[in-house]
C-alpha positions as CSV (number, residue, x, y, z in Angstrom):
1,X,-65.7,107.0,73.8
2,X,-63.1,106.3,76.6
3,X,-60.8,104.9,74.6
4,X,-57.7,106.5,73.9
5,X,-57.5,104.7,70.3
6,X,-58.3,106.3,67.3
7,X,-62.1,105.3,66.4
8,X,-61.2,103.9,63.7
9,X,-58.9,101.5,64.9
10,X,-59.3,98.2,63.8
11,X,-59.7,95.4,66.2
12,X,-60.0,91.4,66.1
13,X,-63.0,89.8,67.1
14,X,-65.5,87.4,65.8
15,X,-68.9,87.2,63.0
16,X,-71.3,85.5,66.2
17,X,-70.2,89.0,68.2
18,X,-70.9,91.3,65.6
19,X,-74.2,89.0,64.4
20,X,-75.3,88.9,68.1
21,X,-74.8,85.2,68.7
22,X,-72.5,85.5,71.4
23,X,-71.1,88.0,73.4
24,X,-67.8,89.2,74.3
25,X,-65.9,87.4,77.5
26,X,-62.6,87.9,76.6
27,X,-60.8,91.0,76.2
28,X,-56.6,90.8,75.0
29,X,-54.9,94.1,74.5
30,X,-51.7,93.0,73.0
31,X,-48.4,94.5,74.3
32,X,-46.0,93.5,71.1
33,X,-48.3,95.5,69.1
34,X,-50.8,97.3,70.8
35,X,-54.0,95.5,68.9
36,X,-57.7,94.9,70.7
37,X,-58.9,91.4,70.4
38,X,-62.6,91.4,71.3
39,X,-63.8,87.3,71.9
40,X,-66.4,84.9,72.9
41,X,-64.1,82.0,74.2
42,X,-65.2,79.9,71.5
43,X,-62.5,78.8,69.1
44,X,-61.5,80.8,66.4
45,X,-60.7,80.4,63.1
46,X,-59.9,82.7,60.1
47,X,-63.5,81.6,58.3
48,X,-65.2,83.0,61.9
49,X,-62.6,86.4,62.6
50,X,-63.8,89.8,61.5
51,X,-62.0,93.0,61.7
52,X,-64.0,96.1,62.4
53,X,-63.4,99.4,64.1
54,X,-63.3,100.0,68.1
55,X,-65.6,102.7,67.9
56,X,-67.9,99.8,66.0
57,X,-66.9,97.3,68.8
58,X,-68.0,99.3,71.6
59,X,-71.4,100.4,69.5
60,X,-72.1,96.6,69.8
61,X,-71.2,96.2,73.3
62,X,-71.3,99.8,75.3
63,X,-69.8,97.8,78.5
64,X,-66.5,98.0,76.9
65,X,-65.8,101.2,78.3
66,X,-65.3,99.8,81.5
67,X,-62.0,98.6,80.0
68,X,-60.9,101.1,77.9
69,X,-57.7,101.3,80.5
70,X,-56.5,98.0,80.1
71,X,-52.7,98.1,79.8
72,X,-50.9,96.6,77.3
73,X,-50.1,93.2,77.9
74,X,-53.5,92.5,80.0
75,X,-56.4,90.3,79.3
76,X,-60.2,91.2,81.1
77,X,-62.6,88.5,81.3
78,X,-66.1,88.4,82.2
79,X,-68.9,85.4,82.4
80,X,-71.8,86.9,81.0
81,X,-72.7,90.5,80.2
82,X,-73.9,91.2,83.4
83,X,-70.6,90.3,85.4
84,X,-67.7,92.6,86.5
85,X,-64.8,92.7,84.4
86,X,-62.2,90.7,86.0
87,X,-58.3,92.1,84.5
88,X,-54.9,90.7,84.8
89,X,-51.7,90.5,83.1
90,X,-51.7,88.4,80.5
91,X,-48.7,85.7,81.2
């Protein structure tokens, strides 16, 4: 895994990613605290969120790795699984 997180670090995403209902378009890496929020651009709410593990996150999608440089601070987004990851900071 390219990640330099632990494996077990938990991350934010989403019961239709981990279900396979969606997939993930959104990507925050959050610079206040560091966390991954792995999301489908469809509104969230505490009854849809899940917490699981990056290494667990990146068994669902493998194209993760692509982004496993993302500063802190950044958001990558994507339109379907088979675009590029597109990065930026997050202002």
């Amino acid at each position: 895994m390219r990640f330099k997180d632990d494996h077990q670090t938990m991350v934010l995403t989403t019961k239709r990613i981990i279900n396979g209902d969606t997939i993930i378009t959104i990507v925050f890496h959050d610079e206040a605290d560091g966390m991954w929020q792995f999301l489908d651009g469809i509104d969230t709410d505490e009854n849809s969120a899940a917490i699981i593990s990056i290494n667990e996150m990146v068994l669902i999608d493998p194209n993760l790795e692509e982004i496993a440089n993302l500063p802190l601070g950044w958001v990558a987004w994507r339109n379907d699984s088979f675009s590029e990851w597109n990065m930026k900071v997050n202002a």
